[in-house]
The first five atom37 places (N, CA, C, CB, O) and aatype in JSON, in Angstrom:
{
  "aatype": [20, 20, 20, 20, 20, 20, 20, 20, 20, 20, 20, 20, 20, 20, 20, 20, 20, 20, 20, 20, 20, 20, 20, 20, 20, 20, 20, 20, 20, 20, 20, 20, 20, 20, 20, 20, 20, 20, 20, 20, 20, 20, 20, 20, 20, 20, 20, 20, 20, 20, 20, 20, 20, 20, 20, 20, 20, 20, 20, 20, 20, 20, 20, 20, 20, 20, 20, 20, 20, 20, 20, 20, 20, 20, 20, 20, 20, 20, 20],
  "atom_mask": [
    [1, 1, 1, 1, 1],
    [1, 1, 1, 1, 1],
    [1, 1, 1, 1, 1],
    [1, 1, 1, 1, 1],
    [1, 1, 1, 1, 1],
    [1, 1, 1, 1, 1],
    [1, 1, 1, 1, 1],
    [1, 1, 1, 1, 1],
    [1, 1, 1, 1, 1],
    [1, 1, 1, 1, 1],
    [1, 1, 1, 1, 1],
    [1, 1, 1, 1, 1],
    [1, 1, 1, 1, 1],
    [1, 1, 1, 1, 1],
    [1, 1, 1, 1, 1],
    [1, 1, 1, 1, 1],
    [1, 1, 1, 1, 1],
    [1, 1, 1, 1, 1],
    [1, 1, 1, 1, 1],
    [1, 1, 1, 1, 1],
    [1, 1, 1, 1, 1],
    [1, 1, 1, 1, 1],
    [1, 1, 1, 1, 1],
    [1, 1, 1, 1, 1],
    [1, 1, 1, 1, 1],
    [1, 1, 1, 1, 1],
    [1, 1, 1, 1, 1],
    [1, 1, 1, 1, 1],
    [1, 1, 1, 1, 1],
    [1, 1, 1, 1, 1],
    [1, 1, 1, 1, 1],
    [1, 1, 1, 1, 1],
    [1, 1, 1, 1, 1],
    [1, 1, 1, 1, 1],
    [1, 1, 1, 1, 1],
    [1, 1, 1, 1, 1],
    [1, 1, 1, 1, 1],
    [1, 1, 1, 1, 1],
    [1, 1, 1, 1, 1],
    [1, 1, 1, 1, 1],
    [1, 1, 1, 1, 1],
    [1, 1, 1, 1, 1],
    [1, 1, 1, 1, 1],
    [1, 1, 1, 1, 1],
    [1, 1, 1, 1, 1],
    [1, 1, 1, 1, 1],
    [1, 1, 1, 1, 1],
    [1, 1, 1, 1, 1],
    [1, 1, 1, 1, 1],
    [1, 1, 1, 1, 1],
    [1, 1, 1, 1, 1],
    [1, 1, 1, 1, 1],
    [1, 1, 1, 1, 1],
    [1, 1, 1, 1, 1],
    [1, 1, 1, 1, 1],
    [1, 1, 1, 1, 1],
    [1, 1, 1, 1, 1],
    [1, 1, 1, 1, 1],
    [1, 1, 1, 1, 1],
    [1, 1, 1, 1, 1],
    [1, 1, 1, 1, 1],
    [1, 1, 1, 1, 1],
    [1, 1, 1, 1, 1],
    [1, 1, 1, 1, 1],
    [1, 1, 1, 1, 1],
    [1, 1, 1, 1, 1],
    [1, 1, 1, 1, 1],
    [1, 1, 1, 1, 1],
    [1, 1, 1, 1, 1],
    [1, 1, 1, 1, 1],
    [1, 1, 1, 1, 1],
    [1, 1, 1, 1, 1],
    [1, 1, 1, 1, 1],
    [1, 1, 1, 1, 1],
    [1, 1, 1, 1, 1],
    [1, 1, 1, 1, 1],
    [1, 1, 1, 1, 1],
    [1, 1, 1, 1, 1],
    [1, 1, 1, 1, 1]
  ],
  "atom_positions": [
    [[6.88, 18.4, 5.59], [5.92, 18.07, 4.56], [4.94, 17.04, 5.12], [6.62, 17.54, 3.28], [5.57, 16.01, 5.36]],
    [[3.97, 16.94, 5.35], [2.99, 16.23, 5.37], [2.81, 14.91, 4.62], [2.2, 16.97, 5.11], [3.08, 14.95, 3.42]],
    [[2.31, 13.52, 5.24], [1.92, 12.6, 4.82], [0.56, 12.34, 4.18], [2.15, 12.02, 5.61], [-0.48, 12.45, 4.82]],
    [[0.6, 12.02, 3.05], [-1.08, 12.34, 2.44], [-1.05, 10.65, 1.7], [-1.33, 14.17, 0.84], [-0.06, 10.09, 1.23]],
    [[-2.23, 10.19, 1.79], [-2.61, 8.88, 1.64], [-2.72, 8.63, -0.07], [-4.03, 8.64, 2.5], [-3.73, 8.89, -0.71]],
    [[-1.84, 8.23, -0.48], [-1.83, 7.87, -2.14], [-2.81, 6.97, -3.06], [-0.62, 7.19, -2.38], [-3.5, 7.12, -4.07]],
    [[-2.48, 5.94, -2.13], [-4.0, 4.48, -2.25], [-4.06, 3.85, -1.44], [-4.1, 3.26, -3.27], [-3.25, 3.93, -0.51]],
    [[-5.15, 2.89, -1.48], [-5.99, 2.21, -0.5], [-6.66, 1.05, -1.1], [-6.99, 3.12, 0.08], [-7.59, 1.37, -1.84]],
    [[-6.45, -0.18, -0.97], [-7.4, -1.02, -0.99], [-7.31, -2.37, -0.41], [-7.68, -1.09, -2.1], [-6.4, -2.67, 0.36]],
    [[-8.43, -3.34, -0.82], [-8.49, -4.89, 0.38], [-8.41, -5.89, -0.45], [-10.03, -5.25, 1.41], [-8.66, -6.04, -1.65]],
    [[-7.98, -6.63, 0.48], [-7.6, -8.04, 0.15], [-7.11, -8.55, 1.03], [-6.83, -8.28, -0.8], [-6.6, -8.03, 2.01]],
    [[-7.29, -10.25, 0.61], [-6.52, -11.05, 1.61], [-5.27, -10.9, 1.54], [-6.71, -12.35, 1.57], [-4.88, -11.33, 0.46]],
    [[-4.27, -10.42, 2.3], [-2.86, -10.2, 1.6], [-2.19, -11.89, 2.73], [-1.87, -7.95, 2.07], [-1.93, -12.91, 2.08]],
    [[-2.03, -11.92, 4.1], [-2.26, -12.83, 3.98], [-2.39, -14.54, 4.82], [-1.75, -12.55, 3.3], [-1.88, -15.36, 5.59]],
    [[-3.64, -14.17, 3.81], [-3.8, -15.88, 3.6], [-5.22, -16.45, 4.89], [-1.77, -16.83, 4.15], [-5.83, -17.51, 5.0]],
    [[-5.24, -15.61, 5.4], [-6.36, -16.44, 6.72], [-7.64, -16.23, 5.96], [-6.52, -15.54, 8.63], [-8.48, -16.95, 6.48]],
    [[-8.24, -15.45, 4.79], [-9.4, -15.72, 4.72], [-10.2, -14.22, 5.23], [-9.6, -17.06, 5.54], [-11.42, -14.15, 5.38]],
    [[-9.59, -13.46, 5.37], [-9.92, -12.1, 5.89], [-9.37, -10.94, 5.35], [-9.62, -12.02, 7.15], [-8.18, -10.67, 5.16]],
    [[-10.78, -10.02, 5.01], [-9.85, -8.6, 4.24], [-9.14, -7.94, 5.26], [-10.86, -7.27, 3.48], [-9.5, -7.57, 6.38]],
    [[-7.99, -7.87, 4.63], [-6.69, -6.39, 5.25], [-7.29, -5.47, 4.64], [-4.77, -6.29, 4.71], [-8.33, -5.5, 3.98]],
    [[-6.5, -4.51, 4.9], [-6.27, -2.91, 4.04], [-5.12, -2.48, 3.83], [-6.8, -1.69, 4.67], [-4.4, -2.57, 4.82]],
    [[-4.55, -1.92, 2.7], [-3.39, -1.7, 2.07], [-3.53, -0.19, 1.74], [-3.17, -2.66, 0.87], [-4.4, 0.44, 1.14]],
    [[-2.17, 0.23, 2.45], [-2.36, 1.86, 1.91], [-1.22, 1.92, 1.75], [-2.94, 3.14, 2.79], [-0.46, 1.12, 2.3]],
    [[-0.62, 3.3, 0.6], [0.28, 3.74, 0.13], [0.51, 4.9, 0.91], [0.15, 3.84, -1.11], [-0.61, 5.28, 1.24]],
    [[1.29, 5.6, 1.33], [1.16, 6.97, 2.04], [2.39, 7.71, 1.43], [1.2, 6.89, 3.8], [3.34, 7.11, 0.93]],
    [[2.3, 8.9, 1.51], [4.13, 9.6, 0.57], [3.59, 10.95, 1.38], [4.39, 9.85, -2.06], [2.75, 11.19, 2.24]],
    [[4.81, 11.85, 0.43], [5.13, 13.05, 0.71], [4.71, 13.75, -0.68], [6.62, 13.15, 1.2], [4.86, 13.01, -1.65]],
    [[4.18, 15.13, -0.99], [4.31, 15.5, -2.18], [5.45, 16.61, -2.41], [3.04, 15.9, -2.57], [5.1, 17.78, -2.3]],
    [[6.46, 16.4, -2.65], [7.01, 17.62, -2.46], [7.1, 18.7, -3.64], [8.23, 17.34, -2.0], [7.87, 19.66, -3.6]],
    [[6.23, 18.44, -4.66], [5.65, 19.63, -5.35], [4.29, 19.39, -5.52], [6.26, 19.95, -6.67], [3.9, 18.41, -6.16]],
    [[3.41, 20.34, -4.91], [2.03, 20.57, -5.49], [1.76, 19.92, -6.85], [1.8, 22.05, -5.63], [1.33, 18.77, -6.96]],
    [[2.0, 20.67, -7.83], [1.57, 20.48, -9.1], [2.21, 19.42, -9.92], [1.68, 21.63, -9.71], [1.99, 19.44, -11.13]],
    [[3.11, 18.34, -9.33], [3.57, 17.41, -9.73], [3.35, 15.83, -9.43], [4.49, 17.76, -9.58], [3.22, 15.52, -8.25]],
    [[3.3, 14.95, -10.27], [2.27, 13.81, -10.14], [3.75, 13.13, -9.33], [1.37, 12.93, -11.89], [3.67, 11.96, -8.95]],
    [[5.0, 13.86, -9.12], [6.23, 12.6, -8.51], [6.05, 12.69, -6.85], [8.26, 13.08, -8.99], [5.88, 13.8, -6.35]],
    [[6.09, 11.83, -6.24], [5.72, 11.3, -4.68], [6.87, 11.11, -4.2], [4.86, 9.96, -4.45], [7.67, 10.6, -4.98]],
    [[7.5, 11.51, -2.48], [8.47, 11.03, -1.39], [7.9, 10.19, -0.93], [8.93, 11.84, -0.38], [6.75, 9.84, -1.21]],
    [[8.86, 9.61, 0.11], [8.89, 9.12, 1.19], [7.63, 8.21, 1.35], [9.05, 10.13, 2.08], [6.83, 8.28, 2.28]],
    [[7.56, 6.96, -0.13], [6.45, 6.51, 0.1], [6.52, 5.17, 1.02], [5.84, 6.38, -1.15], [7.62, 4.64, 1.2]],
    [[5.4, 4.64, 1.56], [5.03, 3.51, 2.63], [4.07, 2.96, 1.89], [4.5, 3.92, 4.14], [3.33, 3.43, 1.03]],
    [[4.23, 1.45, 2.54], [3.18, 0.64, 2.56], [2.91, 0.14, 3.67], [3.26, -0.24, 1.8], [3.71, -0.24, 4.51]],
    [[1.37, 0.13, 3.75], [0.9, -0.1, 5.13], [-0.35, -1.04, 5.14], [0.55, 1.28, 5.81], [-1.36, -0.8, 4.48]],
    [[-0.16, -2.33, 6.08], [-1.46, -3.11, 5.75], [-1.52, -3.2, 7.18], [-1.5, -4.59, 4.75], [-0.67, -3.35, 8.05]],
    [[-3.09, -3.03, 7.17], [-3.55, -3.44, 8.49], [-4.72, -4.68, 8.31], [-4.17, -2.05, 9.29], [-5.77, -4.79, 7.66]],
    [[-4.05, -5.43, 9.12], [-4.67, -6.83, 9.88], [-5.7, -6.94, 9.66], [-4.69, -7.03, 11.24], [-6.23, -6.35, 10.6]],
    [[-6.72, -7.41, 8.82], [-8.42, -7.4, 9.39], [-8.56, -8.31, 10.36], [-9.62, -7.81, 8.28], [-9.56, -7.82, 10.89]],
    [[-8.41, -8.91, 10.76], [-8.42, -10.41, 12.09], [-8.09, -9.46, 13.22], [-6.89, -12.05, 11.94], [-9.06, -9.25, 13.95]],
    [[-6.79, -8.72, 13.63], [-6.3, -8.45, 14.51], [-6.56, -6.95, 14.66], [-5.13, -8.93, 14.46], [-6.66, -6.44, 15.78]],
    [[-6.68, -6.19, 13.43], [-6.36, -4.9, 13.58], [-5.23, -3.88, 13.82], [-6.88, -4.77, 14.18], [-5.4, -2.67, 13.99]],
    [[-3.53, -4.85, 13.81], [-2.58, -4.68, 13.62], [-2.3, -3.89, 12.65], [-2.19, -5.51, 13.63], [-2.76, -4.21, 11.56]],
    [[-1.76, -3.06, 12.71], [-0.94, -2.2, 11.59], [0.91, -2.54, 11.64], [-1.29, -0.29, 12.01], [1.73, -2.5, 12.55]],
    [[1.01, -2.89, 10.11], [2.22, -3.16, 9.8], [2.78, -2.21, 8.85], [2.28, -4.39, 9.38], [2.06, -1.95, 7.88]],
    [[3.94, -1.61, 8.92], [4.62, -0.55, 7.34], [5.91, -1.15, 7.33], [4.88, 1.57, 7.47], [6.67, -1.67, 8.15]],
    [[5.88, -0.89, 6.01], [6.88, -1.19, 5.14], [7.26, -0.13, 4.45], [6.58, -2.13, 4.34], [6.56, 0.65, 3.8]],
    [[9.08, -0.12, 4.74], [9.67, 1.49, 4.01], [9.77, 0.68, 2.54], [11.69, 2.38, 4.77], [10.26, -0.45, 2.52]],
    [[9.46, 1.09, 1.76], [10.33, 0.85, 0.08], [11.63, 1.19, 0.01], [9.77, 1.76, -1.18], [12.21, 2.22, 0.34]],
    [[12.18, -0.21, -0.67], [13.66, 0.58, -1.2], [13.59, 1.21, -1.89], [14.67, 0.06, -1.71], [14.71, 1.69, -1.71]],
    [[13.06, 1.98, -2.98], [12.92, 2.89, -3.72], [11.78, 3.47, -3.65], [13.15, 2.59, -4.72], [10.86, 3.24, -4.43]],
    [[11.72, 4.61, -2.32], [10.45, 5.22, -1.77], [10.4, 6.28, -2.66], [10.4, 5.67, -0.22], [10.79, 7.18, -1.91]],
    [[10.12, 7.0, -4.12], [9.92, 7.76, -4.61], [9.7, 7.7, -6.25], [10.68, 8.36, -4.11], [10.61, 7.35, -7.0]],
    [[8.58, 8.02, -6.66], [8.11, 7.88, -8.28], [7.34, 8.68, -8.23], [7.52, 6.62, -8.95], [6.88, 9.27, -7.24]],
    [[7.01, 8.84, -9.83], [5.36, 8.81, -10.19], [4.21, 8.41, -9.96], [5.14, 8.55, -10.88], [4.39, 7.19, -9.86]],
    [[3.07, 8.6, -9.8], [1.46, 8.38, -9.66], [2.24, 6.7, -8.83], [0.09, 8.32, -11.7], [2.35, 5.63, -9.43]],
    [[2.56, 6.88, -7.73], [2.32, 5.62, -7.09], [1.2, 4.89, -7.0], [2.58, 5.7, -6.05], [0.4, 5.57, -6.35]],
    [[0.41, 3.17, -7.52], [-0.71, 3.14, -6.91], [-0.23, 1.75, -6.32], [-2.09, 3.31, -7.81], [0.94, 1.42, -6.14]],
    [[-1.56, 0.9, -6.01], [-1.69, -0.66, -5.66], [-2.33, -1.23, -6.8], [-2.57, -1.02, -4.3], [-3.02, -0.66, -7.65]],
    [[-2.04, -2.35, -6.73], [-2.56, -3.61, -7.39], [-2.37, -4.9, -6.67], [-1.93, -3.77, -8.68], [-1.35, -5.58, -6.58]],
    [[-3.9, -5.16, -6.01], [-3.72, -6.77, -5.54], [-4.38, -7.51, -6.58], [-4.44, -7.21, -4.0], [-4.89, -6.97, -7.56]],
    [[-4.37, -8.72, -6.38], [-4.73, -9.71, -6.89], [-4.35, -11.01, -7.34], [-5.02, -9.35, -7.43], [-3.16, -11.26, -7.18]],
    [[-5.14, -12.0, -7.93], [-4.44, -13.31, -7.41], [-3.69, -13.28, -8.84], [-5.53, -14.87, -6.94], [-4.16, -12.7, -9.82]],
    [[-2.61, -13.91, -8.83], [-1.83, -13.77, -10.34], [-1.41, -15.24, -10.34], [-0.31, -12.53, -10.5], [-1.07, -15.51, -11.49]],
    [[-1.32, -16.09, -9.71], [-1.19, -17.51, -9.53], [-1.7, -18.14, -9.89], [-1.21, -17.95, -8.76], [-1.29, -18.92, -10.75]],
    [[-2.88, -18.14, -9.42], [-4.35, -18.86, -9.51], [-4.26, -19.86, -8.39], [-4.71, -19.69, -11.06], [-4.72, -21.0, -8.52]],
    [[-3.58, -19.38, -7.08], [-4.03, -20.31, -6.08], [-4.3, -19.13, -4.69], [-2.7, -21.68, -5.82], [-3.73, -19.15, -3.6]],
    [[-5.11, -18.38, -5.07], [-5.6, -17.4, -4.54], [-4.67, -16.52, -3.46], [-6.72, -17.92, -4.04], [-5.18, -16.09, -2.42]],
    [[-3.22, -16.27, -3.81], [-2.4, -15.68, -2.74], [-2.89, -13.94, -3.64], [-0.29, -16.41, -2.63], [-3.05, -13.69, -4.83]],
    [[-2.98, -13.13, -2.48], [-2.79, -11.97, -2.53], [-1.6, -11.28, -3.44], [-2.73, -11.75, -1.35], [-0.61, -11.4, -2.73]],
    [[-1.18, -10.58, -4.74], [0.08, -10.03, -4.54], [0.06, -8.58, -4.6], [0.99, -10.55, -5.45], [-0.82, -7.9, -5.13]],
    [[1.1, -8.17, -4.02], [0.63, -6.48, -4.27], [2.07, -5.95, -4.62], [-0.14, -5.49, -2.66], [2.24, -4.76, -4.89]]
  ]
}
């Protein structure tokens, strides 16, 4: 099954002051169904250009998406 890119978006995740990029990536293993495999998270570095993934412990749901943003109010990234 193929890896197909779920979401995508930027933010400082963290902390230097520079956008990353955050992607979700899965498996679909039914066409016509909104439930996702084998999902990842993947941020790459904006400073370095490093790519980092992360398996989920619970790599499989519904309409997987992202949500960053500061929820603190001392500007940390959360996703």
């Amino acid at each position: 099954m193929p890896v197909k890119l779920l979401d995508r978006n930027t933010g400082d995740v963290n902390g230097d002051g520079i956008q990353d990029v955050v992607f979700l990536t899965g498996t679909l293993p039914f066409p016509d169904s909104p439930f996702r495999e084998n999902i990842t998270l993947w941020i790459q570095d904006g400073h370095s250009g490093r790519i980092y993934n992360f398996r989920l412990k619970t790599s499989m749901g519904y309409r997987p998406s992202l949500f960053l943003g500061d929820i603190n109010g001392i500007k940390s990234t959360i996703f």
